[in-house]
PDB file with one MODEL, atoms N, CA, C and O in Angstrom:
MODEL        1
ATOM      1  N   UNK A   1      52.415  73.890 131.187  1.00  0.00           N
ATOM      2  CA  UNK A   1      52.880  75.017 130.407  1.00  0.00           C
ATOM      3  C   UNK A   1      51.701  75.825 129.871  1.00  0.00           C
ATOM      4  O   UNK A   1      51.782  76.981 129.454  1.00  0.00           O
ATOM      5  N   UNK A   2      50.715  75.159 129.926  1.00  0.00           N
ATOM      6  CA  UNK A   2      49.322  76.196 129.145  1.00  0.00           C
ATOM      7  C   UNK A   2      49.154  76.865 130.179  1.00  0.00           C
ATOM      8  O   UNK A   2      49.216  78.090 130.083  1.00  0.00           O
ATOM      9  N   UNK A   3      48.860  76.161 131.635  1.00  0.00           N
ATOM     10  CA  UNK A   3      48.549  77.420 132.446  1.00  0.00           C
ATOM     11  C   UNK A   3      49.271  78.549 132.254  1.00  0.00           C
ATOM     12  O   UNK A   3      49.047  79.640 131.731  1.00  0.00           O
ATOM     13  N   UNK A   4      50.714  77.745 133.105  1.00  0.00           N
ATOM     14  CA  UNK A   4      51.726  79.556 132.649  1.00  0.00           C
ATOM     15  C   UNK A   4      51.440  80.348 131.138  1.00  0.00           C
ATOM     16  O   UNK A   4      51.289  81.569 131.135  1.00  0.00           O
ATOM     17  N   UNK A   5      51.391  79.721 130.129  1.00  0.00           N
ATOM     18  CA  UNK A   5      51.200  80.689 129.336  1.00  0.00           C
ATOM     19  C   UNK A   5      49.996  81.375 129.167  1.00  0.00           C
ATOM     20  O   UNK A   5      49.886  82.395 128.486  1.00  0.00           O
ATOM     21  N   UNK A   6      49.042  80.800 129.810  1.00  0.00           N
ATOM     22  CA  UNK A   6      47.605  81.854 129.929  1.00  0.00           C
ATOM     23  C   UNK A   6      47.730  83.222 130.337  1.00  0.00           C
ATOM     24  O   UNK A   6      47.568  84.295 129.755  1.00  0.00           O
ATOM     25  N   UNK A   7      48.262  82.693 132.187  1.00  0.00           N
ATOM     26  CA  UNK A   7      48.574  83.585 133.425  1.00  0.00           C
ATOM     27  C   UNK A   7      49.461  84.668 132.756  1.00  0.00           C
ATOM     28  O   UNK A   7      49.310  85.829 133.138  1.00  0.00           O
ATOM     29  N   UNK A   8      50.600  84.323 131.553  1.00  0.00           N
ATOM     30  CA  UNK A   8      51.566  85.391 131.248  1.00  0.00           C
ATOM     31  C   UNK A   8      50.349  86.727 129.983  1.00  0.00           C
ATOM     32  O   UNK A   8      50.232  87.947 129.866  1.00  0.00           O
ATOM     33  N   UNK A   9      49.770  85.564 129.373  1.00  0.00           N
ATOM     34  CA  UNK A   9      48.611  86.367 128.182  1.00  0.00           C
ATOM     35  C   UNK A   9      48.135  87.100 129.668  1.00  0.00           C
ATOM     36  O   UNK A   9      48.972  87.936 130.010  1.00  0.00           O
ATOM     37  N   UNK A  10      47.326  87.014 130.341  1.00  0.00           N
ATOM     38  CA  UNK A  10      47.012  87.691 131.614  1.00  0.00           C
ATOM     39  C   UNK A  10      47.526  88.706 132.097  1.00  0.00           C
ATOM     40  O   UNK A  10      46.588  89.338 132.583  1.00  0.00           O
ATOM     41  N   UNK A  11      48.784  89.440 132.315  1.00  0.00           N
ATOM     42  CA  UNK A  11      49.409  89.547 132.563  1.00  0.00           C
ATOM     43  C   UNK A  11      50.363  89.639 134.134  1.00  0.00           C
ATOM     44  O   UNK A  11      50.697  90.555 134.885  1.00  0.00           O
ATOM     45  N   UNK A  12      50.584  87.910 134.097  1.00  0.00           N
ATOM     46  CA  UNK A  12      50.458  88.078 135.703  1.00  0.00           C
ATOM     47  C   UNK A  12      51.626  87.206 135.486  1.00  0.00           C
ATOM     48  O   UNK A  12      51.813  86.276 134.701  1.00  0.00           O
ATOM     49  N   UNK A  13      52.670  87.984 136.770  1.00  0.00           N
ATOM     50  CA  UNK A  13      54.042  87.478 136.576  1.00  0.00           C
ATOM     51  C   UNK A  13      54.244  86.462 137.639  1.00  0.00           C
ATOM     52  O   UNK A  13      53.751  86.642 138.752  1.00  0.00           O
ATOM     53  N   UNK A  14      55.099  85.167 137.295  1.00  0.00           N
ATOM     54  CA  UNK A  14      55.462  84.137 138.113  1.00  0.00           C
ATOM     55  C   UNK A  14      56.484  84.909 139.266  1.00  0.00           C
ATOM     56  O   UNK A  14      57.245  85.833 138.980  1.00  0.00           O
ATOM     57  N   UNK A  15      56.321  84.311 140.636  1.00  0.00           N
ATOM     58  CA  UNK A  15      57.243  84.761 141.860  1.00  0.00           C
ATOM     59  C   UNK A  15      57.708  83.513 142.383  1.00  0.00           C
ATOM     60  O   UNK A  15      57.929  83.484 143.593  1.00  0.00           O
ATOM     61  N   UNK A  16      57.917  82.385 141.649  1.00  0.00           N
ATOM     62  CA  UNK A  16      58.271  81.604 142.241  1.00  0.00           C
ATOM     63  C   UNK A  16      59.803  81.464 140.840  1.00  0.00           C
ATOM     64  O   UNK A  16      59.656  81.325 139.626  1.00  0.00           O
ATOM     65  N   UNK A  17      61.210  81.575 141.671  1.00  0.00           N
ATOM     66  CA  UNK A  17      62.491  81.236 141.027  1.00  0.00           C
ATOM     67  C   UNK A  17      62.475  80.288 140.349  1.00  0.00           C
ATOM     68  O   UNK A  17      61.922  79.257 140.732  1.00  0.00           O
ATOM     69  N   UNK A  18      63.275  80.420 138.772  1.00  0.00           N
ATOM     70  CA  UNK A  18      64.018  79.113 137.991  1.00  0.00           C
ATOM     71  C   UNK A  18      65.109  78.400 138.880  1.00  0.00           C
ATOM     72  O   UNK A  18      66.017  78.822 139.597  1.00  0.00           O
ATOM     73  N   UNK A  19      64.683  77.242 138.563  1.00  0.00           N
ATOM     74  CA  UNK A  19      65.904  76.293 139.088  1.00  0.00           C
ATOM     75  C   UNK A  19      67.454  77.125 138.304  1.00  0.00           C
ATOM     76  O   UNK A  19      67.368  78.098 137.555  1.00  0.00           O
ATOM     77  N   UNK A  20      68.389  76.651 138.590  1.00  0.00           N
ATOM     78  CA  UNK A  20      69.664  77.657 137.950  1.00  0.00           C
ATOM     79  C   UNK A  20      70.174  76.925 137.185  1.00  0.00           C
ATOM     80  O   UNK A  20      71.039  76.409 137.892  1.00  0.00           O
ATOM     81  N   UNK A  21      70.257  76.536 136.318  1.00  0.00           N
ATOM     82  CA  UNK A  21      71.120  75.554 135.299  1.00  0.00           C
ATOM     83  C   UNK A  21      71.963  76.571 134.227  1.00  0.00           C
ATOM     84  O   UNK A  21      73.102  76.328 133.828  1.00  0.00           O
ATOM     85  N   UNK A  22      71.344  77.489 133.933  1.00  0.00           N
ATOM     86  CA  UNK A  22      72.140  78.131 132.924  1.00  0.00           C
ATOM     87  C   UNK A  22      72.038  79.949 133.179  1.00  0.00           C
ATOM     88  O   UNK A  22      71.250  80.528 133.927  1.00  0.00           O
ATOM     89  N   UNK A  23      72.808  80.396 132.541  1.00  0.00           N
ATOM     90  CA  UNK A  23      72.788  81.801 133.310  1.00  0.00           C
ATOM     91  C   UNK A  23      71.552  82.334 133.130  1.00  0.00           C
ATOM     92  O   UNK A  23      71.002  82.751 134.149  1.00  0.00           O
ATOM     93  N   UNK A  24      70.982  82.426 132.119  1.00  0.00           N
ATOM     94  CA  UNK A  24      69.371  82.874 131.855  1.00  0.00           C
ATOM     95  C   UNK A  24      68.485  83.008 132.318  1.00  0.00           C
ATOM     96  O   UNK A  24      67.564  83.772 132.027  1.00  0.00           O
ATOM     97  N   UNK A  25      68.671  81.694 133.813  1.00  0.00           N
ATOM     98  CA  UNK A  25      67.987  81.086 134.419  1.00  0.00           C
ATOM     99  C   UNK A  25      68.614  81.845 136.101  1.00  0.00           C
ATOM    100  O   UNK A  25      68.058  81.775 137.197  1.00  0.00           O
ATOM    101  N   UNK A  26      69.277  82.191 135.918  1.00  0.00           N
ATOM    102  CA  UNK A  26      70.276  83.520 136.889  1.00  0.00           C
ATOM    103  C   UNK A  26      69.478  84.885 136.423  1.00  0.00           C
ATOM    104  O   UNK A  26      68.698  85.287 137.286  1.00  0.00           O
ATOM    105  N   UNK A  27      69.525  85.625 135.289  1.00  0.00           N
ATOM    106  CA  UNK A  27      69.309  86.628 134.532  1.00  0.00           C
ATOM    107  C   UNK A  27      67.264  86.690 135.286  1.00  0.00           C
ATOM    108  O   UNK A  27      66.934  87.439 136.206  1.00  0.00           O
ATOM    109  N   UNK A  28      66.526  85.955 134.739  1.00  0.00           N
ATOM    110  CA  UNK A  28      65.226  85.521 135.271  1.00  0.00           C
ATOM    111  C   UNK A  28      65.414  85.579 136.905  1.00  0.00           C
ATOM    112  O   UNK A  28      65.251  86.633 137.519  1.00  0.00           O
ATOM    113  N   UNK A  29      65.705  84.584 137.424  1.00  0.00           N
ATOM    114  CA  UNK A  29      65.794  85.039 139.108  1.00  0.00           C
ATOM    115  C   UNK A  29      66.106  86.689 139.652  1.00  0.00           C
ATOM    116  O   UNK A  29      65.597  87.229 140.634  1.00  0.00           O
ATOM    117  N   UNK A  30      67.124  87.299 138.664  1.00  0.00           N
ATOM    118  CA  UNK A  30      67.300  88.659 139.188  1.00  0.00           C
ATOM    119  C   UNK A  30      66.092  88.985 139.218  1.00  0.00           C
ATOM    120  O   UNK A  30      65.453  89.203 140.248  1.00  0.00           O
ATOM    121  N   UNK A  31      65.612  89.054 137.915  1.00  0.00           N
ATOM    122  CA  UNK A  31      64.229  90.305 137.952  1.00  0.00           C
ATOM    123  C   UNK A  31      63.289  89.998 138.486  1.00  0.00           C
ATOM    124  O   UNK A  31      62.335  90.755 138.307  1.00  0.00           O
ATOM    125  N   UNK A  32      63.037  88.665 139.472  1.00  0.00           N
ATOM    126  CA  UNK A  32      62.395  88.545 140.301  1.00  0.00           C
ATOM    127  C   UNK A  32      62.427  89.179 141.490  1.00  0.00           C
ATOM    128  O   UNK A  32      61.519  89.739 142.105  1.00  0.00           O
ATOM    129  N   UNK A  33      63.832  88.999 141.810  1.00  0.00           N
ATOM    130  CA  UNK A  33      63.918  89.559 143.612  1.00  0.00           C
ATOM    131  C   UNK A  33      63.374  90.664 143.372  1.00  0.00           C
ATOM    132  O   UNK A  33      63.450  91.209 142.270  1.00  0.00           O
ATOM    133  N   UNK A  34      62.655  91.217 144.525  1.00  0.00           N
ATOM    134  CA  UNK A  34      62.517  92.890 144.607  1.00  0.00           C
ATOM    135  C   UNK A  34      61.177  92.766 145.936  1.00  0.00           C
ATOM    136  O   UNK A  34      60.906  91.836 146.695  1.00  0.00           O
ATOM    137  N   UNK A  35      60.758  93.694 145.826  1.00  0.00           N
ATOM    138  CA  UNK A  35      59.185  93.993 146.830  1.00  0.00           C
ATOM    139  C   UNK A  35      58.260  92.651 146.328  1.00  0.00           C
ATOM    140  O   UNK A  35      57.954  91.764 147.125  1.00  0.00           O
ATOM    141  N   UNK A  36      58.003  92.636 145.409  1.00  0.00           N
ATOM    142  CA  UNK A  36      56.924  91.386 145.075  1.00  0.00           C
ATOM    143  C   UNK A  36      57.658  90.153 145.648  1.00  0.00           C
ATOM    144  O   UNK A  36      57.038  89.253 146.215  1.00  0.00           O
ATOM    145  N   UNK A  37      58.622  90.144 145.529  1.00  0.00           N
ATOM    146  CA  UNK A  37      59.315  88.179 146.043  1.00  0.00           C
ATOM    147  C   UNK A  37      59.192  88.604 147.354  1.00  0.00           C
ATOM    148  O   UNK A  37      58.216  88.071 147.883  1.00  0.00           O
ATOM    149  N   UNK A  38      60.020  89.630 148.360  1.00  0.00           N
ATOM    150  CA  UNK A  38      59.741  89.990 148.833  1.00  0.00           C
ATOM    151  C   UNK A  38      58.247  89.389 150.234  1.00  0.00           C
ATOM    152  O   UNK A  38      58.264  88.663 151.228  1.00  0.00           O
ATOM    153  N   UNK A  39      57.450  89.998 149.697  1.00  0.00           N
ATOM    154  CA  UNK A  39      56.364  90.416 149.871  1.00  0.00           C
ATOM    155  C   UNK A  39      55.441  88.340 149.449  1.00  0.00           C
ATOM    156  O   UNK A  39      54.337  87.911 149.785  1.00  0.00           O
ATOM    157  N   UNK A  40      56.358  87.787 148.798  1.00  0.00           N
ATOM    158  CA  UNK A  40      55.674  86.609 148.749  1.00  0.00           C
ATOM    159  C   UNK A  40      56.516  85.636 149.944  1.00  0.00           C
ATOM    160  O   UNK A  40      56.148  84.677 150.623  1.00  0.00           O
ATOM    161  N   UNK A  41      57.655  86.288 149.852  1.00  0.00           N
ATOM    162  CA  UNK A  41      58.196  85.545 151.429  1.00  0.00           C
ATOM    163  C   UNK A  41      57.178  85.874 153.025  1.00  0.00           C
ATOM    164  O   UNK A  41      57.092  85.113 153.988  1.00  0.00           O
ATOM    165  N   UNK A  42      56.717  86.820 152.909  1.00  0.00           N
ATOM    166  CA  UNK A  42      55.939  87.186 154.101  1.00  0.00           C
ATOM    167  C   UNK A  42      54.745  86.092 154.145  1.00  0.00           C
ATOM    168  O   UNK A  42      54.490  85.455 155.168  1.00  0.00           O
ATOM    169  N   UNK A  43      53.992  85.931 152.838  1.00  0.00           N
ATOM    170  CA  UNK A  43      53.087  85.276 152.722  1.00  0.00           C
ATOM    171  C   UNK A  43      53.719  83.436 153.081  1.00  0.00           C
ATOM    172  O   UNK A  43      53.250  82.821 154.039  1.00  0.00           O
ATOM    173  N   UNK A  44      54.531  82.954 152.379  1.00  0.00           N
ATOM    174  CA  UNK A  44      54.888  81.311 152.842  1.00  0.00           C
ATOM    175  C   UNK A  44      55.117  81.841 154.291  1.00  0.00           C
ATOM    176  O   UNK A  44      54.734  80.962 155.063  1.00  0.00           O
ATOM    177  N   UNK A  45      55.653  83.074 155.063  1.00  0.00           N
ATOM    178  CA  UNK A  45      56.374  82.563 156.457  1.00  0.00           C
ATOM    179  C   UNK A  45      54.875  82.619 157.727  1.00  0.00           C
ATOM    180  O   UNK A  45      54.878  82.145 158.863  1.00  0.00           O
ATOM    181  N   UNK A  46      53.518  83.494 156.890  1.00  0.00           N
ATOM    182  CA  UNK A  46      52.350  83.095 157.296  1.00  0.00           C
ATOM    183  C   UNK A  46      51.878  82.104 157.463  1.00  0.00           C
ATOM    184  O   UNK A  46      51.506  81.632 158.537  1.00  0.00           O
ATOM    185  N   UNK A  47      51.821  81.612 156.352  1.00  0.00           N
ATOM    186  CA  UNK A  47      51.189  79.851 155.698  1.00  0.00           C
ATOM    187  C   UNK A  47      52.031  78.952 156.668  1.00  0.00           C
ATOM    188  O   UNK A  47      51.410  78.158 157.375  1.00  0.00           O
ATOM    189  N   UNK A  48      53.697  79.030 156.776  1.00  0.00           N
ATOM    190  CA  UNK A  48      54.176  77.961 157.472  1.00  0.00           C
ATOM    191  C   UNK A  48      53.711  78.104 159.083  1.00  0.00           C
ATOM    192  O   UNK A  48      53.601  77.066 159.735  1.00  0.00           O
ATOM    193  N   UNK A  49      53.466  79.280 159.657  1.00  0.00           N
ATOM    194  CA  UNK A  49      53.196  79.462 160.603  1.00  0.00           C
ATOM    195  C   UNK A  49      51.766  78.861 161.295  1.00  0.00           C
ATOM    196  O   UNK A  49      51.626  78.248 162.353  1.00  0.00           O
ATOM    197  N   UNK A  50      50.566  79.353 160.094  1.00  0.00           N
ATOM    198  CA  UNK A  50      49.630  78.583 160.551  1.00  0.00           C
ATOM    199  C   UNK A  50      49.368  77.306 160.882  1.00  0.00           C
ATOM    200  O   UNK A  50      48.713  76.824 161.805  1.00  0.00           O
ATOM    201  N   UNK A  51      50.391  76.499 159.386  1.00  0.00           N
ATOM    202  CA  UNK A  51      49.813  74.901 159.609  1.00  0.00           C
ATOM    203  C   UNK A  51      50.731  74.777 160.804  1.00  0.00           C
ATOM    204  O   UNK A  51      50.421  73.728 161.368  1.00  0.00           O
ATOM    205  N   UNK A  52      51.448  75.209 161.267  1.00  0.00           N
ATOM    206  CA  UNK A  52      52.348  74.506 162.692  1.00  0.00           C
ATOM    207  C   UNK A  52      51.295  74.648 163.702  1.00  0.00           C
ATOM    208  O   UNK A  52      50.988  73.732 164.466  1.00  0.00           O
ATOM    209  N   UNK A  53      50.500  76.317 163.698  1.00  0.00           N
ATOM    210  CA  UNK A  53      50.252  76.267 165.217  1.00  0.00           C
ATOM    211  C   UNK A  53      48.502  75.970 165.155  1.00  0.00           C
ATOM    212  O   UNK A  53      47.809  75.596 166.101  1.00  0.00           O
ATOM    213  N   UNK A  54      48.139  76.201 164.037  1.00  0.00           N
ATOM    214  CA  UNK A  54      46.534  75.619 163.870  1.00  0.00           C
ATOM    215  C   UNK A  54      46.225  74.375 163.200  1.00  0.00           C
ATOM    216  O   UNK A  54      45.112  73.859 163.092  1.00  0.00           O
ATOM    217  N   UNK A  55      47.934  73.717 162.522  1.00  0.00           N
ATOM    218  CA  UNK A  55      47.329  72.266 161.519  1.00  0.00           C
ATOM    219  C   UNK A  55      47.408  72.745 160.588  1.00  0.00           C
ATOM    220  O   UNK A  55      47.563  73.940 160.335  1.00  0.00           O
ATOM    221  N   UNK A  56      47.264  71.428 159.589  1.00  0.00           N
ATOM    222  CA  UNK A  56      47.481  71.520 158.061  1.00  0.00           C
ATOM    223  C   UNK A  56      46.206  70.877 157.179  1.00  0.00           C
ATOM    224  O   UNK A  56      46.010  70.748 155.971  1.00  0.00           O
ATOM    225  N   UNK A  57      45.705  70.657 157.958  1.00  0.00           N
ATOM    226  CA  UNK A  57      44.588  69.850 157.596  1.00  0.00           C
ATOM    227  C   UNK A  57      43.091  70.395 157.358  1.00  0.00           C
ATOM    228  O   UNK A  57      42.280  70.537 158.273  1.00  0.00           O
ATOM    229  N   UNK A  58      42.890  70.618 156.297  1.00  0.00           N
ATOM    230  CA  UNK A  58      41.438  71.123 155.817  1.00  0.00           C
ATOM    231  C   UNK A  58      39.801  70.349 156.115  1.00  0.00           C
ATOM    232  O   UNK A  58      39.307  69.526 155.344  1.00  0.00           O
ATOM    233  N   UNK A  59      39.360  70.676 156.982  1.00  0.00           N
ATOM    234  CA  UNK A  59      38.054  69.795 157.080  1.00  0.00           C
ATOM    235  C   UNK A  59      36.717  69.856 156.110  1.00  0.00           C
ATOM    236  O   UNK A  59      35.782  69.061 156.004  1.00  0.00           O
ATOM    237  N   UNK A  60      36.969  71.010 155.498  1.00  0.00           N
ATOM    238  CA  UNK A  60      35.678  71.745 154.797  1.00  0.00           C
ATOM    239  C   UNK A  60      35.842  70.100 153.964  1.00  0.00           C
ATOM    240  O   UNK A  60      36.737  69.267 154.106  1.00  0.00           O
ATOM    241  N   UNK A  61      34.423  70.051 152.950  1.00  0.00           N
ATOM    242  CA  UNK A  61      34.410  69.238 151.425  1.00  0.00           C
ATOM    243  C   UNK A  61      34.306  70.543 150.697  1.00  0.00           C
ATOM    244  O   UNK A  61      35.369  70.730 150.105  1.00  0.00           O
ATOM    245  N   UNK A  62      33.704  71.240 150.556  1.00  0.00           N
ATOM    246  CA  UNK A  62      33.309  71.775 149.405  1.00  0.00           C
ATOM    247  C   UNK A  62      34.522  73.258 149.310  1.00  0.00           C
ATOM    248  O   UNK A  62      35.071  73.816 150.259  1.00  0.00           O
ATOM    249  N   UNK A  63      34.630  73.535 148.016  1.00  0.00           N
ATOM    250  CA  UNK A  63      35.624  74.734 147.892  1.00  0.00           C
ATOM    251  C   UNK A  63      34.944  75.706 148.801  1.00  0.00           C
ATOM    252  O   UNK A  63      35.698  76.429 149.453  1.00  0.00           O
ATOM    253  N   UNK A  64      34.275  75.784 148.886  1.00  0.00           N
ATOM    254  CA  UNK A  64      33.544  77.349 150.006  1.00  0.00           C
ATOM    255  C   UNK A  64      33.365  77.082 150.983  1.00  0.00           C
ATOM    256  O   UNK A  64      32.819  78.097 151.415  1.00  0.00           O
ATOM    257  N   UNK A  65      33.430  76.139 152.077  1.00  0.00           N
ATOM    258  CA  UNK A  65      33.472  75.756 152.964  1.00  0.00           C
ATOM    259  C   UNK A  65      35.382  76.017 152.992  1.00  0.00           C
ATOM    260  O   UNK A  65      35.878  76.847 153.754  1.00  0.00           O
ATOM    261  N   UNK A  66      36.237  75.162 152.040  1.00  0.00           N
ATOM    262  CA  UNK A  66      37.927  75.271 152.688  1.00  0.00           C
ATOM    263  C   UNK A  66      38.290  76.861 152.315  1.00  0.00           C
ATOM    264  O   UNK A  66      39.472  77.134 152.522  1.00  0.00           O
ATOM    265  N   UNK A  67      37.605  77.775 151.885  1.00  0.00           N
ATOM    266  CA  UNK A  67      38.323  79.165 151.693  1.00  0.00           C
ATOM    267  C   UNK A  67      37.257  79.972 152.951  1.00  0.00           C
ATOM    268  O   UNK A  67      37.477  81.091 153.415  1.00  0.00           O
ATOM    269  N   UNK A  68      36.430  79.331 153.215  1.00  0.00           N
ATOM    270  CA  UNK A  68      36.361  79.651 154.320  1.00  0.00           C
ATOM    271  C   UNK A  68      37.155  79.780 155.893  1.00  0.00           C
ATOM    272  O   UNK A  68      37.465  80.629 156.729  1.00  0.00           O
ATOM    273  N   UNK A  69      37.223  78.549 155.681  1.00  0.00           N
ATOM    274  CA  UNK A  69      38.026  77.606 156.924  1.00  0.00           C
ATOM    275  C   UNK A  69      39.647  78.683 156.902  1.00  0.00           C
ATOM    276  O   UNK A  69      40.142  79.146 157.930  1.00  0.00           O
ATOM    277  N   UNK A  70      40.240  78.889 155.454  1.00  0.00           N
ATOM    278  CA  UNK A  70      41.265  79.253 155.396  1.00  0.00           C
ATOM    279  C   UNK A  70      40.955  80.710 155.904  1.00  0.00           C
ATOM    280  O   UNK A  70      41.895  81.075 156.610  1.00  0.00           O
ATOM    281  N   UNK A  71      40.007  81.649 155.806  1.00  0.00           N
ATOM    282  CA  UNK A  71      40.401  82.594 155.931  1.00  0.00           C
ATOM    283  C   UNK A  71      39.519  83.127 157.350  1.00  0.00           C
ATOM    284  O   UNK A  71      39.267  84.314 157.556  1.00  0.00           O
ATOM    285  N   UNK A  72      39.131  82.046 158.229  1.00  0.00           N
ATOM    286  CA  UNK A  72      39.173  81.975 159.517  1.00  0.00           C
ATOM    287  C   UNK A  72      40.805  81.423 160.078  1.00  0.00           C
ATOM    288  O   UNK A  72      41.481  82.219 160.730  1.00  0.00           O
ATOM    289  N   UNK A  73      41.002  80.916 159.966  1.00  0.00           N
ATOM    290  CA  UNK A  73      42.607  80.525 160.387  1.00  0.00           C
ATOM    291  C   UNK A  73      43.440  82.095 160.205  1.00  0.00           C
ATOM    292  O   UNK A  73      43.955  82.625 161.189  1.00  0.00           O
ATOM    293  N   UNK A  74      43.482  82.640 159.035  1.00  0.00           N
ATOM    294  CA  UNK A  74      44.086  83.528 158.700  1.00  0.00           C
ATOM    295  C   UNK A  74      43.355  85.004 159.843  1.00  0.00           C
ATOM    296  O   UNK A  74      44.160  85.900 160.096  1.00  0.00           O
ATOM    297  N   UNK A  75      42.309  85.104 160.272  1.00  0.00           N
ATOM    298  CA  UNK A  75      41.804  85.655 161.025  1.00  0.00           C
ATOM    299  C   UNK A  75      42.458  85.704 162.357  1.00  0.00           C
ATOM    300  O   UNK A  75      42.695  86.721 163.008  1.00  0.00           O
ATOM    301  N   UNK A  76      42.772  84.213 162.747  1.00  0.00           N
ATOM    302  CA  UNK A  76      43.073  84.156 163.933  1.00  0.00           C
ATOM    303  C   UNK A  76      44.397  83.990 164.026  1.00  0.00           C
ATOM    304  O   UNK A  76      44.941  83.567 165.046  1.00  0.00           O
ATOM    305  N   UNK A  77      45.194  84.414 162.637  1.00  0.00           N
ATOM    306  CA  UNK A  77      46.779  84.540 162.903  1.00  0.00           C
ATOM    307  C   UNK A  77      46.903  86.332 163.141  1.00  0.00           C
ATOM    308  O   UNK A  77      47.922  86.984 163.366  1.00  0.00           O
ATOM    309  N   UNK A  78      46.129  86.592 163.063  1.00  0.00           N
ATOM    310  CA  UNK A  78      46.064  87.987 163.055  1.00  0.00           C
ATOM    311  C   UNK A  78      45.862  88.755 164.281  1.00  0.00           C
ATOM    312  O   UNK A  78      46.563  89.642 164.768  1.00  0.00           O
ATOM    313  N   UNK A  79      44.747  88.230 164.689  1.00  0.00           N
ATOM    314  CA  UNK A  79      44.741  87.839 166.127  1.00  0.00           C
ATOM    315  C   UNK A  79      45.641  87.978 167.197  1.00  0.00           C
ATOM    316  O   UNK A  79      46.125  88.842 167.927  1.00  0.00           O
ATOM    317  N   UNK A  80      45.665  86.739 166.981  1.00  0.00           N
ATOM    318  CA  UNK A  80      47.266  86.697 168.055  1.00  0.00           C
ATOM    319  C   UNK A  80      48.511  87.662 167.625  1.00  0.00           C
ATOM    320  O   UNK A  80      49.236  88.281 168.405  1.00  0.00           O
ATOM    321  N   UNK A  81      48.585  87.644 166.275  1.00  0.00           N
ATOM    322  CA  UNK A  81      49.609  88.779 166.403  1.00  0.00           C
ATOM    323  C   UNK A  81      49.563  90.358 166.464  1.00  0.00           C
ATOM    324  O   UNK A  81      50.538  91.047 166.164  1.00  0.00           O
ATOM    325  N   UNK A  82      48.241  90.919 166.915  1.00  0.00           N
ATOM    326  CA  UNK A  82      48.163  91.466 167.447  1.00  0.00           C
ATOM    327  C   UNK A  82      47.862  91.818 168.835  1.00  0.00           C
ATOM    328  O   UNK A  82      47.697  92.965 169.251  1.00  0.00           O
ATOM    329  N   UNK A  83      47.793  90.497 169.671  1.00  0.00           N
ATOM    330  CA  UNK A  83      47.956  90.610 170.855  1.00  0.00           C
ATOM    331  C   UNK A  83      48.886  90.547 171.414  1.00  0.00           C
ATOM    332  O   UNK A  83      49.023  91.042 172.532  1.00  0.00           O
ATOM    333  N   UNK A  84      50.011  89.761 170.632  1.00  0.00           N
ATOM    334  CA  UNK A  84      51.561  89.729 171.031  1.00  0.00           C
ATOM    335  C   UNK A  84      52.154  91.340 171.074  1.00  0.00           C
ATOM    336  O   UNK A  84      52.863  91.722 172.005  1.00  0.00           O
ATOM    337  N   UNK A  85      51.833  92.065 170.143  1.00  0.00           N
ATOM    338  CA  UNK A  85      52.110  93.383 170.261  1.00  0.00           C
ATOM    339  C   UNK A  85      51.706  94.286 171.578  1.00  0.00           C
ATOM    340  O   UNK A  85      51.990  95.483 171.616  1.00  0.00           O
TER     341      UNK A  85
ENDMDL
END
């Protein structure tokens, strides 16, 4: 809960849905959907795509070595989908 409440002092809004237990929790999910949820579905249907067709598995050790690694993978989803075109 401290994180989230940092990220909100921040002002940076959660895109991931309340579980639904009470309507409030309905009321919150609305004002989520839109371009941003959206737009974060594109991103998981990337992510699921890569670990299927490149793996899930990070080799780097060090953080700059795996955001590396990640955004060679992400390179080469790009790649191909622009050669499929």
């Amino acid at each position: 809960m401290e994180l989230r409440e940092k990220l909100r002092e921040d002002g940076v809004r959660p895109l991931i849905k309340h579980r639904e237990f009470r309507s409030i929790d309905h009321a919150h999910n609305a004002r989520i959907a839109g371009p941003r949820y959206r737009q974060r579905a594109v991103c998981e249907t990337v992510f699921s795509t890569n670990k299927r067709t490149l793996g899930d598995a990070v080799r780097a050790e060090t953080w700059y070595g795996e955001f590396r690694e990640f955004v060679l993978m992400c390179a080469v989803h790009n790649i191909k989908q622009s050669l499929k075109q």
